[in-house]
C-alpha positions as CSV (number, residue, x, y, z in Angstrom):
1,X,-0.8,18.2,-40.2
2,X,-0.9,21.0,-37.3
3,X,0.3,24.8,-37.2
4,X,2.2,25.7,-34.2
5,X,1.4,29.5,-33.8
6,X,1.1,31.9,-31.7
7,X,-2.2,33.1,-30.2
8,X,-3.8,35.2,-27.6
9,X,-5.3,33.0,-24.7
10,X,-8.7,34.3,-25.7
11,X,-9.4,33.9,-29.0
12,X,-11.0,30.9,-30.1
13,X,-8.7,27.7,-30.8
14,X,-9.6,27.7,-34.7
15,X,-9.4,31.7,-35.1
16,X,-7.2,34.6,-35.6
17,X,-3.5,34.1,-34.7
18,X,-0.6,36.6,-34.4
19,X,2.1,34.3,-35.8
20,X,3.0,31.0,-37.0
21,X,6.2,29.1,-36.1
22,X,6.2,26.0,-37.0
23,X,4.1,23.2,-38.1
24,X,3.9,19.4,-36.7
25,X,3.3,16.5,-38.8
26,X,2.2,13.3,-37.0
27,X,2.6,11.1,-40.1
28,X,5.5,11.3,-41.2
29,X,8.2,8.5,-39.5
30,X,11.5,10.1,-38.8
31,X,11.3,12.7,-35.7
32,X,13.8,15.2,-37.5
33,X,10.9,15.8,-40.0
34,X,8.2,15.8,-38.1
35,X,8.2,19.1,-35.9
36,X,9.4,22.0,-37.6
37,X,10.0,25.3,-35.3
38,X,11.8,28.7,-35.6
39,X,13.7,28.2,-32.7
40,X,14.6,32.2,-32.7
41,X,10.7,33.2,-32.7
42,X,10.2,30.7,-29.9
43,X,13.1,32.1,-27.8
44,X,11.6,35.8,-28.8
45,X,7.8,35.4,-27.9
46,X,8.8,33.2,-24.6
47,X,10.5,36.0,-23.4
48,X,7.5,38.1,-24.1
49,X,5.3,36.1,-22.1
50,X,3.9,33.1,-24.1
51,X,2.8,29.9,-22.5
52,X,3.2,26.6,-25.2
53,X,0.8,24.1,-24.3
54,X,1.9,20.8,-23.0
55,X,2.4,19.2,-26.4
56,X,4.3,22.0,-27.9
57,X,6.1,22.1,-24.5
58,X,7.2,18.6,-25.7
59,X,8.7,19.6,-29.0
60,X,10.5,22.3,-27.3
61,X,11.8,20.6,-25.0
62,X,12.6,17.6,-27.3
63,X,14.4,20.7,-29.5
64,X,16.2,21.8,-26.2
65,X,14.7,25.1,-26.5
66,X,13.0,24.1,-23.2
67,X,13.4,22.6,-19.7
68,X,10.1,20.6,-19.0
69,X,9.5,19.5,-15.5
70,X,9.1,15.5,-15.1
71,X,5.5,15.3,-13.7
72,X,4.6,13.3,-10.9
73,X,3.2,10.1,-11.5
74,X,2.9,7.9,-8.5
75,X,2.9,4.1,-8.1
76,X,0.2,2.3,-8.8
77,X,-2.1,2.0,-6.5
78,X,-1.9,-1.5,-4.2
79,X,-5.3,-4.1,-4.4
80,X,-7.1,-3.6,-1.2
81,X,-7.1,-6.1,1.5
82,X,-9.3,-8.5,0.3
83,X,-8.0,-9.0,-3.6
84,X,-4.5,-9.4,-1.7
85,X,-6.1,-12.4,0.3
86,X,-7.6,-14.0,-2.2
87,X,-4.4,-13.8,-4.5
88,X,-3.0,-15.1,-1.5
89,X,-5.4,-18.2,-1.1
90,X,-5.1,-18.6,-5.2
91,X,-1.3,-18.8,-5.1
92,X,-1.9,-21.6,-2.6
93,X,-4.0,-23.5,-3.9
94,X,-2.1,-23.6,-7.2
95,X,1.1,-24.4,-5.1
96,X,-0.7,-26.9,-3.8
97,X,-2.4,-28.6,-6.7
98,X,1.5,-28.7,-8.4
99,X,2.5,-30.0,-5.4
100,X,-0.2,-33.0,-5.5
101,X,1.0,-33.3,-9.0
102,X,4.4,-33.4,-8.2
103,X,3.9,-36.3,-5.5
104,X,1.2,-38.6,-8.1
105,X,3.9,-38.6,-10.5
106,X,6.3,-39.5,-7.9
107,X,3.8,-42.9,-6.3
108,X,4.0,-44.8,-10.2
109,X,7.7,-44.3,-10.1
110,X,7.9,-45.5,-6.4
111,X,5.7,-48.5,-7.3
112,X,7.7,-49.3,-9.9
113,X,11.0,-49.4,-8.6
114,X,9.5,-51.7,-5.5
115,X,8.3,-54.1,-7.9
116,X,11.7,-54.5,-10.1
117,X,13.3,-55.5,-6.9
């Protein structure tokens, strides 16, 4: 269970606060109930100034008290050359072992057709 209050930047993160807000509760399993915010407190100490952390940027913007800008994440990074050759050369080698498959299950059914003639 977590307090959503308002704090000056530099007092310590367990210590004195100016007000409180709203309260979060992780466990609980419908999103309604979890985070609970006085929307008209927000709206009055944003205007003052306030800066939510990212979390409680979350809720707020989740409450649509808040626009929160999508981050950048970027792709995933590419292997490098060498894992992309020997992907490459593993690929292969399995086409080719299916292939080999492929062709001795083929010879027994070849044989026998030759030999019912």
């Amino acid at each position: 269970y977590y307090h959503v209050v308002i704090a000056d930047a530099r007092s310590p993160r367990d210590g004195r606060f100016i007000e409180s807000i709203g309260s979060w509760n992780p466990l609980l399993p419908k999103d309604g109930e979890r985070v609970k915010v006085d929307a008209d407190r927000v709206k009055h100490w944003l205007a003052h100034g306030a800066q939510p952390t990212d979390r409680v940027l979350r809720f707020l913007d989740e409450a649509g008290l808040v626009k929160r800008d999508a981050r950048s994440n970027p792709k995933k990074a590419e292997p490098g050359k060498k894992a992309q050759e020997r992907a490459a050369l593993l690929k292969k080698a399995q086409e080719d072992a299916a292939a080999a498959v492929a062709a001795a299950a083929a010879a027994p059914a070849e044989a026998e057709a030759a030999t019912a003639e």
